[in-house]
VOTINU-898411 format. One record per residue: z, x, y of N, C-alpha, C in turn; residue in three letters. Coordinates in steps of 0.05 Angstrom, whole numbers, padded with zeros to 5 digits, always signed. Each point is the difference from the previous one (the first is absolute). Example, Ala and Ser with C-alpha at 12.3 -4.5 7.8 and 13.67 -1.06 7.14 Angstrom:
+00156+00264-00114+00000-00018+00024+00000+00018+00024ALA-00014-00007+00021+00001+00016+00024+00014-00015+00022SER
END
This chain:
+00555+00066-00086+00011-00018-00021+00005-00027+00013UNK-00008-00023-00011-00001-00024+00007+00028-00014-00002UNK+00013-00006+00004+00032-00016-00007-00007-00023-00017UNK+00021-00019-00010-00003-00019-00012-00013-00022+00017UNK+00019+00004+00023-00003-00025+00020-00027-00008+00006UNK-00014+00030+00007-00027+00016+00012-00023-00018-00025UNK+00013+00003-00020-00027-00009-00032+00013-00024+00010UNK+00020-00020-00007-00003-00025+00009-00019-00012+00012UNK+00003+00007+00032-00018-00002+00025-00022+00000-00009UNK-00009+00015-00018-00036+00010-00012-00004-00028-00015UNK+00024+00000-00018-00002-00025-00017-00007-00019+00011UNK+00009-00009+00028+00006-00028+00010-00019-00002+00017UNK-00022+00023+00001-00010-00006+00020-00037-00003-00011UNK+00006-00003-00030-00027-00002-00003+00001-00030-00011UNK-00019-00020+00013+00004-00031+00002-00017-00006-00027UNK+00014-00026-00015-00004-00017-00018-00032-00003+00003UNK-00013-00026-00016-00019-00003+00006-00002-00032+00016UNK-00015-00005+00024-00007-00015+00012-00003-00027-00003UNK+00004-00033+00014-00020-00011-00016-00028-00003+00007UNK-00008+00016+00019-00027+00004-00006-00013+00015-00027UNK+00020+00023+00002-00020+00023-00020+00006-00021-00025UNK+00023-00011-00010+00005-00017-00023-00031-00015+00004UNK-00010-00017+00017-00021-00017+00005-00024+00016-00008UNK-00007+00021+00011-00021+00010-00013-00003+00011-00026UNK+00029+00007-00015+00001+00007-00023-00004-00021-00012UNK+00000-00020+00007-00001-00032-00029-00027-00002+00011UNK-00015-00001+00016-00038-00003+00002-00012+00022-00011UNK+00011+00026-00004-00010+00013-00012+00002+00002-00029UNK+00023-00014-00009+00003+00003-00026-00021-00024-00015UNK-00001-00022+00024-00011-00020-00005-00033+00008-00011UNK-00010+00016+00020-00033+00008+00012-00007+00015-00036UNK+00026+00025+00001-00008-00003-00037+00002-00006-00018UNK+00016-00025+00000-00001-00028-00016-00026-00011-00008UNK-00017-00004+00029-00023-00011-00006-00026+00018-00012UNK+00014+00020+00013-00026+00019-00014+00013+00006-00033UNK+00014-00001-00002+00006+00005-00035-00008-00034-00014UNK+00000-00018+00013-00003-00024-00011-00036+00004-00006UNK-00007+00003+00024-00041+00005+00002-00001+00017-00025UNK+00009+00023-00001-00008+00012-00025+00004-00009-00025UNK+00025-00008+00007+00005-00022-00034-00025-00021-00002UNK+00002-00009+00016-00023-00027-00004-00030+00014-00001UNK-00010+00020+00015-00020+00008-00011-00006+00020-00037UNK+00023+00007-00013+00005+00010-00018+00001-00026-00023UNK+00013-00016+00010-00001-00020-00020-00030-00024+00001UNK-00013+00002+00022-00023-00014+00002-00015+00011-00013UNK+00000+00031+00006-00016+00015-00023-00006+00004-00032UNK+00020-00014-00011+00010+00000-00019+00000-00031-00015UNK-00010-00020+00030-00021-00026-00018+00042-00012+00005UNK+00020+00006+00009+00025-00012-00003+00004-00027+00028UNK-00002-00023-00002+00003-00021+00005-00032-00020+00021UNK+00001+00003+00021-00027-00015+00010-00012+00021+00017UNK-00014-00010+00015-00014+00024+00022+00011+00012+00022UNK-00014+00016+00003+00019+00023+00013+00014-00011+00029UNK-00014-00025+00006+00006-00007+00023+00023-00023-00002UNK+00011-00012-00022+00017-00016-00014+00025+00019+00000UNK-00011+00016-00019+00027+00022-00006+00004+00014+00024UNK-00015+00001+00014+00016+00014+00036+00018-00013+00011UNK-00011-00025+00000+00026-00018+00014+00025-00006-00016UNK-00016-00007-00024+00030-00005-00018+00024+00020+00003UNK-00010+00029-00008+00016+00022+00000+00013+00001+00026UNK-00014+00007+00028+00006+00001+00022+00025-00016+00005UNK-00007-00024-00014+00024-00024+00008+00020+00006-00010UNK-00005+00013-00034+00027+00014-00010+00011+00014+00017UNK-00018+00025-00002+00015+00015+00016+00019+00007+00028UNK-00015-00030+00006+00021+00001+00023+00011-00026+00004UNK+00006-00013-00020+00022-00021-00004+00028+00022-00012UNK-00011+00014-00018+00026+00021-00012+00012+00012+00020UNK-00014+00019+00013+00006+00027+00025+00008-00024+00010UNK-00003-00023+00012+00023-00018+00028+00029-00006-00017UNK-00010+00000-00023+00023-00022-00020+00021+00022-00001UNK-00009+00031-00004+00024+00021-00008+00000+00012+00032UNK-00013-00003+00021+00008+00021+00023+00030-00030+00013UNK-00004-00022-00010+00023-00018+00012+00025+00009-00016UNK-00012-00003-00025+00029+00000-00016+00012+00034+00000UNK-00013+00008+00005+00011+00039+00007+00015-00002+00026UNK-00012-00015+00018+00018-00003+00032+00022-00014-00006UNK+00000-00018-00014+00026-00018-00004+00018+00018-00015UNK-00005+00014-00014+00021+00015-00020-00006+00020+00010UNK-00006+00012+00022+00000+00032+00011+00028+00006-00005UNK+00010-00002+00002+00036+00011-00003+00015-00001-00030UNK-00020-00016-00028+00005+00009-00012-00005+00026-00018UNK+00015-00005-00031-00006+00030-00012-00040+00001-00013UNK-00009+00024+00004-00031+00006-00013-00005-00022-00022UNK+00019-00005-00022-00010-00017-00030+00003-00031+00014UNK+00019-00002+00017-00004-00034+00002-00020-00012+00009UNK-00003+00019+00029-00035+00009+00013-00026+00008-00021UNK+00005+00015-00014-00021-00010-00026-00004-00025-00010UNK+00025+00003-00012+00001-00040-00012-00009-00018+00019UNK+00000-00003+00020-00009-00027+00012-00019+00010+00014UNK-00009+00024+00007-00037+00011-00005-00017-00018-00013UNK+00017+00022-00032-00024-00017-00008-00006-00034-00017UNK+00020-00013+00011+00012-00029-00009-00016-00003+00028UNK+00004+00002+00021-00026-00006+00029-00024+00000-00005UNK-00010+00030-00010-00033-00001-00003+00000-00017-00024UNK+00015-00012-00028-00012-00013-00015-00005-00031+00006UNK+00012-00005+00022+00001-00024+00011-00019-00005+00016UNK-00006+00025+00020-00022+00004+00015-00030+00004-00013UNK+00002+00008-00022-00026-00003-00020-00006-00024-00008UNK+00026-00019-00006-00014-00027-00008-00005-00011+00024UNK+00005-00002+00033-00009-00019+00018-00026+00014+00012UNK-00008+00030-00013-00030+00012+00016-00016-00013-00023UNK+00007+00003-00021-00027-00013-00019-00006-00027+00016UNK+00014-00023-00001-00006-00030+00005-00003+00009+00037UNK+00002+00009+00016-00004-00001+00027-00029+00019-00003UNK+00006+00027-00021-00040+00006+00001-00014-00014-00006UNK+00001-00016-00028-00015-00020-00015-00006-00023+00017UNK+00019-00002+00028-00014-00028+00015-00017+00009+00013UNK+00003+00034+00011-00015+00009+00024-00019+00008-00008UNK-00011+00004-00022-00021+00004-00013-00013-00033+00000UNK+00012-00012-00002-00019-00024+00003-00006-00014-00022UNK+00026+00011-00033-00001-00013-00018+00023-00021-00012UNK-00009-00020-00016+00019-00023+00000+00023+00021-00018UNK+00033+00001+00007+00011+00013-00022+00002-00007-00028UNK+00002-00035+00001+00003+00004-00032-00030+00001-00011UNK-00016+00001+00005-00026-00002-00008-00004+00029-00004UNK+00011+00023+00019-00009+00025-00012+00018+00010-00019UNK+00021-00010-00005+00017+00020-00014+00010-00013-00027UNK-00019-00027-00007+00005-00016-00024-00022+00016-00023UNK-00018+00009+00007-00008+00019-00030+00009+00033+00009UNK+00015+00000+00013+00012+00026+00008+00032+00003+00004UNK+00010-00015-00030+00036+00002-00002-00003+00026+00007UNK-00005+00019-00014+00011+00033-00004+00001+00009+00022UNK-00022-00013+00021-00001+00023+00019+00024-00004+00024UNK+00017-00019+00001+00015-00001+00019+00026+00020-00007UNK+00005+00002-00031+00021+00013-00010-00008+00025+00001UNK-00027+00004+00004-00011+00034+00002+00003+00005+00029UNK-00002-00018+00017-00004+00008+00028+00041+00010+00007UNK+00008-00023-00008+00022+00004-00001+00017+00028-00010UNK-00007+00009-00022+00008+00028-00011-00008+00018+00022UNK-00034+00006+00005-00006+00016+00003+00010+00007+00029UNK+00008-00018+00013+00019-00005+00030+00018+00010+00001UNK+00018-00001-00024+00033+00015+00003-00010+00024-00009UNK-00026+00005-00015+00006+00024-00009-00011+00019+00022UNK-00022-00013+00018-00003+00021+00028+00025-00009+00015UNK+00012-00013+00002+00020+00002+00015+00024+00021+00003UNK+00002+00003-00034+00020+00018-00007-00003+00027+00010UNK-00045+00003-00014-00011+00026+00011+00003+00001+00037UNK-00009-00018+00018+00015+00003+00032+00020+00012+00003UNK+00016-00017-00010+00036+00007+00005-00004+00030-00007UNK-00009+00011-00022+00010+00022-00008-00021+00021+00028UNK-00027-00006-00005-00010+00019+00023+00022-00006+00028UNK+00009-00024+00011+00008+00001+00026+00031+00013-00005UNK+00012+00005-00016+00020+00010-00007-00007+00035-00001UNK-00016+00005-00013-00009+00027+00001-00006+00010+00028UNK-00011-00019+00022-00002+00011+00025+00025+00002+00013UNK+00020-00020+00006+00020-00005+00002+00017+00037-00001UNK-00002+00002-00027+00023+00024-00015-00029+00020+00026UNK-00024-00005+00001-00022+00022+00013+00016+00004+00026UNK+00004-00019+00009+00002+00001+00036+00024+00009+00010UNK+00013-00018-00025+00036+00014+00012+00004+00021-00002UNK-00010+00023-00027-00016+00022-00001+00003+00015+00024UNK-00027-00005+00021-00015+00013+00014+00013-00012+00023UNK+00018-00018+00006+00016-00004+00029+00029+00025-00005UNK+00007+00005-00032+00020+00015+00001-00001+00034+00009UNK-00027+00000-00010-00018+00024+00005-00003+00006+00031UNK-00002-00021+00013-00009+00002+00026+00025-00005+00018UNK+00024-00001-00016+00027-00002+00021+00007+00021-00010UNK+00001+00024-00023+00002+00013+00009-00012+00026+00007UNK-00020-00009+00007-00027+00023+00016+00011-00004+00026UNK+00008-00022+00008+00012-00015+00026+00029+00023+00001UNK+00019-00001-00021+00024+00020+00011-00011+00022-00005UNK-00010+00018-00014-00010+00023-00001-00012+00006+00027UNK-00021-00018+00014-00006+00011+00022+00014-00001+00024UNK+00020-00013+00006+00027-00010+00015+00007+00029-00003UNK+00016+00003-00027+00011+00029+00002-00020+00023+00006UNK-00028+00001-00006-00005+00028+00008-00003+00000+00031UNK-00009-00025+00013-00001-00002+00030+00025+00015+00015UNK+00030-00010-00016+00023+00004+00013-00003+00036-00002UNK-00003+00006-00024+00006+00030-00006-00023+00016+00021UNK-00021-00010+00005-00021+00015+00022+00016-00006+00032UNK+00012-00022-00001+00006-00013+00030+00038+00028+00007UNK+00005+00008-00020+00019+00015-00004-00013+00023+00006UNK-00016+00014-00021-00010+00025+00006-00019-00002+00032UNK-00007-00022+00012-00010+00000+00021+00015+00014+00021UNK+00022-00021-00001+00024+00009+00017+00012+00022-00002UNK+00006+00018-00022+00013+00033-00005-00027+00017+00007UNK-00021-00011+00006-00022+00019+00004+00000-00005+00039UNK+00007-00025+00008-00004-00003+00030+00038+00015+00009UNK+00013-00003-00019+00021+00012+00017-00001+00033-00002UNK-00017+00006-00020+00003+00029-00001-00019+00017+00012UNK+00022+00016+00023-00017+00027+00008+00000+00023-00009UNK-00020+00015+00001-00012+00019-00021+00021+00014+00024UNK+00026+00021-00015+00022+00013+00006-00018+00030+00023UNK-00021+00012-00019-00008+00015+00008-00019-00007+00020UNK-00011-00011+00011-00015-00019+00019+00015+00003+00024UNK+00037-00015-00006+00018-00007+00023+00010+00026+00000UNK+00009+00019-00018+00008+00028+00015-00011+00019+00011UNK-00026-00001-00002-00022+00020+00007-00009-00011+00033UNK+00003-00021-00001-00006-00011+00030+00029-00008+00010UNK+00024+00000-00006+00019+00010+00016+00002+00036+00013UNK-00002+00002-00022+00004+00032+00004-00026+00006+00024UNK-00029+00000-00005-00017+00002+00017+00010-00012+00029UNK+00006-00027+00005+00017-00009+00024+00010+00013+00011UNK+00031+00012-00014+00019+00020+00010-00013+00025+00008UNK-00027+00010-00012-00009+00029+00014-00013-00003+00013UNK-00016-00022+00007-00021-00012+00025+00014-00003+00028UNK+00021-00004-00008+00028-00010+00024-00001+00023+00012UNK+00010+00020-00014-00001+00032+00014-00027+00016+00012UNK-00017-00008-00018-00022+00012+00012-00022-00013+00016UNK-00002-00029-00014-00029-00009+00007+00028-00038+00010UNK+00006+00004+00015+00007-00025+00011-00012-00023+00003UNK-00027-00003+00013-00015-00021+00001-00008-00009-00037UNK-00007+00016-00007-00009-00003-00026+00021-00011-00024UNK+00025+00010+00003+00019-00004-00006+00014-00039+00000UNK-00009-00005+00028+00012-00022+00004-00025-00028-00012UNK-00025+00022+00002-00021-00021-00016+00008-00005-00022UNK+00002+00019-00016+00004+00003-00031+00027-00025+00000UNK+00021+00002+00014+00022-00021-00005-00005-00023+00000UNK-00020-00006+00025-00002-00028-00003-00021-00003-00014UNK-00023+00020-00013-00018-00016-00021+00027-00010-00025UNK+00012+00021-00008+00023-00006-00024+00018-00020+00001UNK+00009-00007+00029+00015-00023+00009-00025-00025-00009UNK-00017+00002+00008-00022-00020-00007-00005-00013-00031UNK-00003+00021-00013-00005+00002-00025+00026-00012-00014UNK+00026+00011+00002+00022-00014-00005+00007-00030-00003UNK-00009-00010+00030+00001-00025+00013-00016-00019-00020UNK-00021+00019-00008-00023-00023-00009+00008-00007-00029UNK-00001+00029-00012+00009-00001-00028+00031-00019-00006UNK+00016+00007+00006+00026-00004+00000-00006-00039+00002UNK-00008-00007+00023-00008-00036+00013-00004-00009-00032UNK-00021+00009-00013-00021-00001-00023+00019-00012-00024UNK+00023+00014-00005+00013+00004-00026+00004-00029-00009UNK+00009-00020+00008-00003-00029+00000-00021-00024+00001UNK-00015+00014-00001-00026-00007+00013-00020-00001-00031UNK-00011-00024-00013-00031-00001-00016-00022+00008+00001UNK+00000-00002+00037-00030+00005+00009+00001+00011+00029UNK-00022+00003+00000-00002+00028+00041-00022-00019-00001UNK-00013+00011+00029-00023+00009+00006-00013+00021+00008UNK-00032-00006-00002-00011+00025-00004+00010+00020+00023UNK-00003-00014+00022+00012+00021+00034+00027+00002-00012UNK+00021-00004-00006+00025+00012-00009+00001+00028-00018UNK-00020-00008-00020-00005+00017-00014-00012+00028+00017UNK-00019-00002+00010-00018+00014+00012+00018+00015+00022UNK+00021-00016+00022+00016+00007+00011+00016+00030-00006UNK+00012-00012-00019+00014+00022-00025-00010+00020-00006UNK-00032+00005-00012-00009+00016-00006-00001+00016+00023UNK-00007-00004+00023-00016+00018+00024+00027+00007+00005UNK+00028-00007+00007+00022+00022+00001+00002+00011-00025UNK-00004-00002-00021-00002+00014-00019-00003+00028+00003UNK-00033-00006+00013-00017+00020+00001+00000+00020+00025UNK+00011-00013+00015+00009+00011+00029+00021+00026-00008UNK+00021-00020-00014+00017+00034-00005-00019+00015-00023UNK-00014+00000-00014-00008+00022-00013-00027+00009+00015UNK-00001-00011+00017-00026+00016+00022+00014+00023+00024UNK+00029-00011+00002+00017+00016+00022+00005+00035-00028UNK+00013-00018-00020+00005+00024-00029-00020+00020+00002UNK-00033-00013-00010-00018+00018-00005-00021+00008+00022UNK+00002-00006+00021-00012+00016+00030-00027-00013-00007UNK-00019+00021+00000-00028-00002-00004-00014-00008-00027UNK+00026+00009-00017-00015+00003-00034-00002-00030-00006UNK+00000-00021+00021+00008-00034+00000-00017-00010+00018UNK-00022-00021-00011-00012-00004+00023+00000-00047-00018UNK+00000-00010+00016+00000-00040-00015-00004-00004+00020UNK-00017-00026-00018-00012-00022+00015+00004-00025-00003UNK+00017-00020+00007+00003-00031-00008-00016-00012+00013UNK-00017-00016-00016-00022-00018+00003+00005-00032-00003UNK+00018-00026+00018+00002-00013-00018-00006-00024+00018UNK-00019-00011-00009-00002-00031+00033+00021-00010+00001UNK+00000-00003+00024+00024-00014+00015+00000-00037-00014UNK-00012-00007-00017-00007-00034-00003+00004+00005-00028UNK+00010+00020-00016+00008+00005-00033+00024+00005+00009UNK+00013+00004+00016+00028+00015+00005+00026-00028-00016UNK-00008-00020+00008+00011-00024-00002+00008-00004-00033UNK-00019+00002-00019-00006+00005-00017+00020+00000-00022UNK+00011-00011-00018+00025+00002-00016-00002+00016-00022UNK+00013+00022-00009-00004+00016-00026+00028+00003-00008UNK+00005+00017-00028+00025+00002-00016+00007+00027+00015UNK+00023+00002+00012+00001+00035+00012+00001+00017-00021UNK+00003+00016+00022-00008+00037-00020-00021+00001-00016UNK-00021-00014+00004-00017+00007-00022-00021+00025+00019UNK+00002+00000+00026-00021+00020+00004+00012+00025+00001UNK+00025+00007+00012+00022+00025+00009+00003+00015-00025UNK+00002-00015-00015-00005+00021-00028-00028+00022-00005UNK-00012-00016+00010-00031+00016-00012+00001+00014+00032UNK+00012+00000+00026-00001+00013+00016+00010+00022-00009UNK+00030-00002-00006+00019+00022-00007-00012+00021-00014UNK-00013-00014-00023-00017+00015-00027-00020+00017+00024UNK-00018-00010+00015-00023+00018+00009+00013+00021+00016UNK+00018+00004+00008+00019+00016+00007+00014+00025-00015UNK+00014-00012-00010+00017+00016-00021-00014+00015-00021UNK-00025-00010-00011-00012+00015-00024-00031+00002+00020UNK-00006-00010+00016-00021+00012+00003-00001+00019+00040UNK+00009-00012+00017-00007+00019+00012+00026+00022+00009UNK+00027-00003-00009+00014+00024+00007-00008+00026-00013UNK-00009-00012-00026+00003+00026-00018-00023+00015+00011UNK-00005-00005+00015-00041+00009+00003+00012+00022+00025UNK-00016+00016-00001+00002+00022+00019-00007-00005+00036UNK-00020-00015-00001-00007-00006+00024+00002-00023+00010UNK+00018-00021-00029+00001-00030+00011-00019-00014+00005UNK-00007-00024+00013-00024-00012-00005+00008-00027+00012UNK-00018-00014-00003-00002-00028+00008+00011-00021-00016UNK+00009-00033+00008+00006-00018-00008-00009-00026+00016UNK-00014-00020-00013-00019-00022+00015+00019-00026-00011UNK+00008-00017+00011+00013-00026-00005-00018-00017+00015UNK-00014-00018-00028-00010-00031+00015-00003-00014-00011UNK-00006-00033+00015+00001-00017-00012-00019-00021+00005UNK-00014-00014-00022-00016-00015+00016-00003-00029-00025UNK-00016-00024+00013-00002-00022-00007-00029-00004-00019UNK+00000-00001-00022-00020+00001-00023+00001-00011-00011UNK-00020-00029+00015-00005-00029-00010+00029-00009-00018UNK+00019-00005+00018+00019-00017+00002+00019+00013-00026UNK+00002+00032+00005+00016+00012-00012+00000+00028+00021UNK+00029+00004-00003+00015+00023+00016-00008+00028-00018UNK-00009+00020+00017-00011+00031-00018+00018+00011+00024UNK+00020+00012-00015+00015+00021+00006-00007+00031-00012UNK-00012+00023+00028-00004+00017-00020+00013+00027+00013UNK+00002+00020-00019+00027+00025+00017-00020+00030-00017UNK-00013+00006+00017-00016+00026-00004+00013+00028+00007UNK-00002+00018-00018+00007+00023+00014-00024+00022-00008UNK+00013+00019+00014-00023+00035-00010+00023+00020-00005UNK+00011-00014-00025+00025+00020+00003-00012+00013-00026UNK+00019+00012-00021-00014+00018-00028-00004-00030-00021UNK-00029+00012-00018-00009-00019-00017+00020-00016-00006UNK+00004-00022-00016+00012-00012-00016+00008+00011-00025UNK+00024+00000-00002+00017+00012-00030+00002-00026-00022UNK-00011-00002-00015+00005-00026-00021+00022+00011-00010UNK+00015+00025-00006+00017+00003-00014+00035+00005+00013UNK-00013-00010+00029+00026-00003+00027+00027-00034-00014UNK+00023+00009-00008+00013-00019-00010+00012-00014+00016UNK+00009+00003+00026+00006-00013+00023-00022-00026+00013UNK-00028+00019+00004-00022-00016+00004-00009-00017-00023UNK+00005+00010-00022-00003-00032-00031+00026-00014+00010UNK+00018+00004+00000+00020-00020+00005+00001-00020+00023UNK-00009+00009+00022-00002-00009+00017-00031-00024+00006UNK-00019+00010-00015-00023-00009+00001+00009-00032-00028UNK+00019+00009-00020+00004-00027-00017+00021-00010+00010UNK+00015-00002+00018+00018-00018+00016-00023-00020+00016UNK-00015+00007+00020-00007-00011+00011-00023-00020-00019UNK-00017+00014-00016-00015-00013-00021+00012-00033-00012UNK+00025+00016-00011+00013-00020-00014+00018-00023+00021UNK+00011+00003+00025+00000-00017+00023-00014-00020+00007UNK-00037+00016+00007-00024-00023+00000-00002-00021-00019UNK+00005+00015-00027-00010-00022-00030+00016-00015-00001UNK+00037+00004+00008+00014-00032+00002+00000-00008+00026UNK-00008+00006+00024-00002-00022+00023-00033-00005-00001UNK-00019+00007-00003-00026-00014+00000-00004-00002-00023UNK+00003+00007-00030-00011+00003-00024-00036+00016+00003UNK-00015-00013+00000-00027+00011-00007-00011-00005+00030UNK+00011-00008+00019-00011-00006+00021-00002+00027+00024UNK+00013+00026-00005+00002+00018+00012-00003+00021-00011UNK-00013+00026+00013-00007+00027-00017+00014+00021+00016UNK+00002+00019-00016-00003+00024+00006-00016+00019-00008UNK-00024+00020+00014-00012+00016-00005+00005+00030+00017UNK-00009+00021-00021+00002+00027+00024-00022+00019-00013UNK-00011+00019+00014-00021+00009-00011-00002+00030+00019UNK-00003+00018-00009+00004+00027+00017-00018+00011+00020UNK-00002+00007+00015-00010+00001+00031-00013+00024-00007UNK-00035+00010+00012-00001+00020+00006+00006+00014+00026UNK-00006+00022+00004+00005+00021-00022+00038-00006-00011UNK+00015-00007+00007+00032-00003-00002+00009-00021+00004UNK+00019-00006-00015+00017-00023+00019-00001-00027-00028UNK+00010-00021+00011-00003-00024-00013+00013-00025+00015UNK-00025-00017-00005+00004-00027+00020+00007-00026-00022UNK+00019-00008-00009+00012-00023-00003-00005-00030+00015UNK+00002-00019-00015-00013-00025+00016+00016-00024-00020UNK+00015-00017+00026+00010-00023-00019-00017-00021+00017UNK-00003-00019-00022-00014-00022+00015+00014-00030-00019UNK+00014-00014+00020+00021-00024-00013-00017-00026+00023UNK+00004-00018-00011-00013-00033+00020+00011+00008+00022UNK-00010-00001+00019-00001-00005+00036+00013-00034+00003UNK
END
């Protein structure tokens, strides 16, 4: 749950707009100014409405952007007032700006003004209408984008806290997953300790310090965003050490991992789980036990982490192993999104090899 203070912060921290981005927003509004003016002037050329097409280009052009300068000033000057007054002197700008693009097109065209516009009263009063009345139509499209964007920035602040909070709630469950030891894990390998002591002494004192190891590493972790891969890897091999002292012969691993990936930054726990799993559901239950392969390698500038065993088939209907297999799934998809996989696919004759592969 986010606090008040916490949404503030979110609030305050997503910035106004620029005066750059302001700068490109008025050339762009501008750029389809001109292209809505071209079309006007080719629509009305078509239509036999004032001189040639190359007359009415400039003329219009000139409107059009005597108006757009005449209302992007008077909008800056009254930015701080209310929307209707900013209308009102809109469009009291572009009508003003329509009468100085006619006589500034009509020169740039290269015609005397009163000479063109003395058997053509009507048309200055037409040019004039038809100016406020695209003006009005602007305003209303640039207004419509306006209500669009603020829209889709509100949309996107809060996609912005939504993803804030789900980060926190994974960065939570991260941590109750790195502080937690599996109870039966730590009593089964105390207890084994205590009877190794009596009988098997050397073996006994291995098993402690692989567990002291494992402790050390896990425990460091709980504070921690990120490991590396040798931390990780570290961890696993006392892992595996005490369940190789546990299961004698029925235990046979291999860690595979270059020494020049070790360095390597990843999200912890993401491999110890799928260790644990090849363990627990696949080779204790098995009568004669079996093998487990850990490696890792560099595949064109992505990290393939993969954890094989030959323990019993794969159970799709194992609920520990679904649970465990959509933690880590769903982990990858909010720290890489689409940039990291997980795949697993079942081993013959037994077994199943798992493979994450996230950017190197």
């Amino acid at each position: 749950m986010v606090d008040a203070k916490e949404n503030q912060c979110l609030h305050d921290s997503v910035p106004g707009p620029s005066m750059a981005k302001q700068s490109q927003a008025v050339i762009k509004i501008y750029l389809t100014s001109v292209l809505l003016v071209s079309a006007m002037v080719a629509a009305f050329t078509a239509f036999d409405y004032g001189e040639d097409f190359a007359t009415n280009m400039i003329i219009g052009q000139s409107i059009g952007t005597t108006m757009f300068g005449a209302a992007v000033a008077v909008l800056f000057v009254l930015r701080r007032t209310g929307p209707f007054v900013q209308m009102a002197a809109a469009m009291a700008a572009m009508a003003t700006g329509a009468v100085a693009g006619i006589f500034l097109g009509t020169l740039a065209a290269g015609k005397n003004v009163h000479l063109f516009f003395e058997p053509r009263k009507e048309l200055f009063l037409e040019v004039i209408i038809l100016s406020i009345i695209t003006g009005f139509l602007f305003r209303y499209i640039l207004t419509s984008q306006k209500r669009i964007s603020d829209a889709l920035a509100a949309i996107q602040h809060e996609k912005i806290k939504r993803l804030t909070i789900e980060k926190q709630v994974i960065e939570t469950n991260l941590r109750l997953l790195q502080a937690q030891i599996e109870p039966h894990f730590l009593f089964n390998t105390l207890s084994n300790i205590l009877t190794l002591l009596d009988t098997d002494l050397e073996n006994g004192k291995l098993m402690l310090e692989d567990l002291t190891a494992y402790l050390r590493i896990t425990l460091s972790k709980t504070r921690e965003e990120t490991t590396t891969l040798g931390q990780e890897i570290d961890m696993i091999r006392a892992y595996l050490n005490i369940f190789k002292i546990r299961m004698g012969d029925r235990l046979d691993f291999t860690i595979e991992v270059p020494g020049d990936l070790r360095h390597l930054r990843l999200p912890p726990m993401l491999i110890q789980p799928l260790v644990e799993n090849a363990i627990e559901h696949g080779l204790e239950p098995k009568i004669e036990g079996g093998g487990i392969w850990v490696s890792a390698r560099d595949q064109n500038g992505r990290l393939a982490i993969e954890v094989k065993d030959s323990g019993l088939c794969f159970h799709k209907n194992n609920h520990d192993w679904g649970v465990g297999l959509t933690n880590i799934r769903e982990r990858l998809q909010a720290l890489y999104d689409d940039r990291a996989a997980l795949t697993f696919e079942e081993n013959s004759p037994s077994g199943l090899t798992v493979t994450i592969e996230v950017p190197a």
